[in-house]
C-alpha positions as a printed NumPy array, in Angstrom:
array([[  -3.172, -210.865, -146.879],
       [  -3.177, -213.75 , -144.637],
       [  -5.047, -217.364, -144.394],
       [  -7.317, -217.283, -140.951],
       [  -9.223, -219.966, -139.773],
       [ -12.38 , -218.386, -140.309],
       [ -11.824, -218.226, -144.626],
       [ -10.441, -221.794, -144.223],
       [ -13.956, -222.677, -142.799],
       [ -15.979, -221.516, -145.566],
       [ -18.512, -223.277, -147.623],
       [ -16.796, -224.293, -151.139],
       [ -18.109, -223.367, -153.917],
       [ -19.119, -219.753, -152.137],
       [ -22.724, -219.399, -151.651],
       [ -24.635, -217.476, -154.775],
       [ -25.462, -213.658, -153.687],
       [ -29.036, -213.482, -152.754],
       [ -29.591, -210.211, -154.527],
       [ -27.907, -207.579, -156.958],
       [ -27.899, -204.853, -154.085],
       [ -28.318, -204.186, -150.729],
       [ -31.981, -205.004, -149.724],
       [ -31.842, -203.566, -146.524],
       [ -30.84 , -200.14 , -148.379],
       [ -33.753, -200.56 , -151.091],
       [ -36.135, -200.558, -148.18 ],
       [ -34.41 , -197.907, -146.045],
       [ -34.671, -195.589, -149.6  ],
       [ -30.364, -195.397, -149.42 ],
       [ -27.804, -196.124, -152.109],
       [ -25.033, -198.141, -151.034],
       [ -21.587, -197.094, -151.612],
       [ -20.224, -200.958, -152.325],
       [ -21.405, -203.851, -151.821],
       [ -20.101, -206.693, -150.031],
       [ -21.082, -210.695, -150.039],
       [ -21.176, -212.833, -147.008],
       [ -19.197, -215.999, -147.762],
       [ -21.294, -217.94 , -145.216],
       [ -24.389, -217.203, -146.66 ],
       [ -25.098, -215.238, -149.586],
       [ -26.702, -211.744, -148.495],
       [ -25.283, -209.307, -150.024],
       [ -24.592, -206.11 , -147.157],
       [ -23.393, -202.293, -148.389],
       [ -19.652, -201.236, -147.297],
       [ -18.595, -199.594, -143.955],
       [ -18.716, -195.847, -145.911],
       [ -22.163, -196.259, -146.529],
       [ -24.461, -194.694, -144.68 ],
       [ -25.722, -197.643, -142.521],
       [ -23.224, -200.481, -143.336],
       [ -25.047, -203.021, -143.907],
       [ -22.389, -205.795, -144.587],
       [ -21.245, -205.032, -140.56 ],
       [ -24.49 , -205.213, -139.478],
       [ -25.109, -208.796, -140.892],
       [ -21.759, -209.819, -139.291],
       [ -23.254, -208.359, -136.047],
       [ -26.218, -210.175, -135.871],
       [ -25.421, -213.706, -137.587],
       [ -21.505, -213.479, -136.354],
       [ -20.536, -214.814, -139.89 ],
       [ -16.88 , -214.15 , -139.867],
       [ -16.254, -213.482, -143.471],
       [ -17.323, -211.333, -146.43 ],
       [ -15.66 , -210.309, -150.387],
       [ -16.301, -207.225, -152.218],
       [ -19.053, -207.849, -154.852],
       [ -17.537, -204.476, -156.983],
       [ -16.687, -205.319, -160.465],
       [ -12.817, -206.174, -161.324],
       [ -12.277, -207.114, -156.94 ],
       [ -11.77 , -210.333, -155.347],
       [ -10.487, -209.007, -152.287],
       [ -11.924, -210.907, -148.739],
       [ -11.649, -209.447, -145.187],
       [ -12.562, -211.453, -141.842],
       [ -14.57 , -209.492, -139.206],
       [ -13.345, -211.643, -136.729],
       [  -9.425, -210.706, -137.316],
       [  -9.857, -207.559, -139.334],
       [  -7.663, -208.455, -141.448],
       [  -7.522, -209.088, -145.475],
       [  -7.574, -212.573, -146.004]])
C-alpha cells in the first residue's frame, strides 16, 4: 500500500456511512456484492463485481478520490484517482 495525496486530504475523523447498504441498489431491486464507503462523504456505493458498481459511479460523478471497504473484519482503502491501495 502506499500514502497518496488524495488519503492525506481526507476529512479526520472519516465521515459516518449514510446508510447500512447500497441505496442506489435498494431502489434498482439489486443486491450488492460489497459495499464500499466514500471517505469524502459518507455514501456508502456497492463494489466493482456488482452488478452496477455503485461505489465507481459515485467517484464518477462527485470525483471523490477515495473510498474503504465497509465488509466486516476489512480496513483496506483504494484511491480512484491512482488505483492504487492506499
Amino acid at each position: 500500500m502506499s500514502e497518496c495525496p488524495h488519503a492525506a486530504a481526507l476529512p479526520r475523523p472519516e465521515p459516518e456511512a449514510l446508510s447500512a447498504t447500497c441505496p442506489e441498489c435498494l431502489t434498482a431491486g439489486t443486491q450488492p456484492v460489497h459495499l464500499r464507503l466514500c471517505l469524502v462523504c459518507g455514501q456508502v456505493g456497492c463494489c466493482d463485481s456488482s452488478p452496477l458498481r455503485h461505489a465507481t459511479a459515485h467517484f464518477a460523478e462527485t470525483g471523490h478520490p477515495v473510498m474503504r471497504s465497509l465488509e466486516p473484519g476489512e480496513n483496506w482503502r483504494w484511491c480512484f484517482v491512482d488505483g492504487s491501495l492506499v
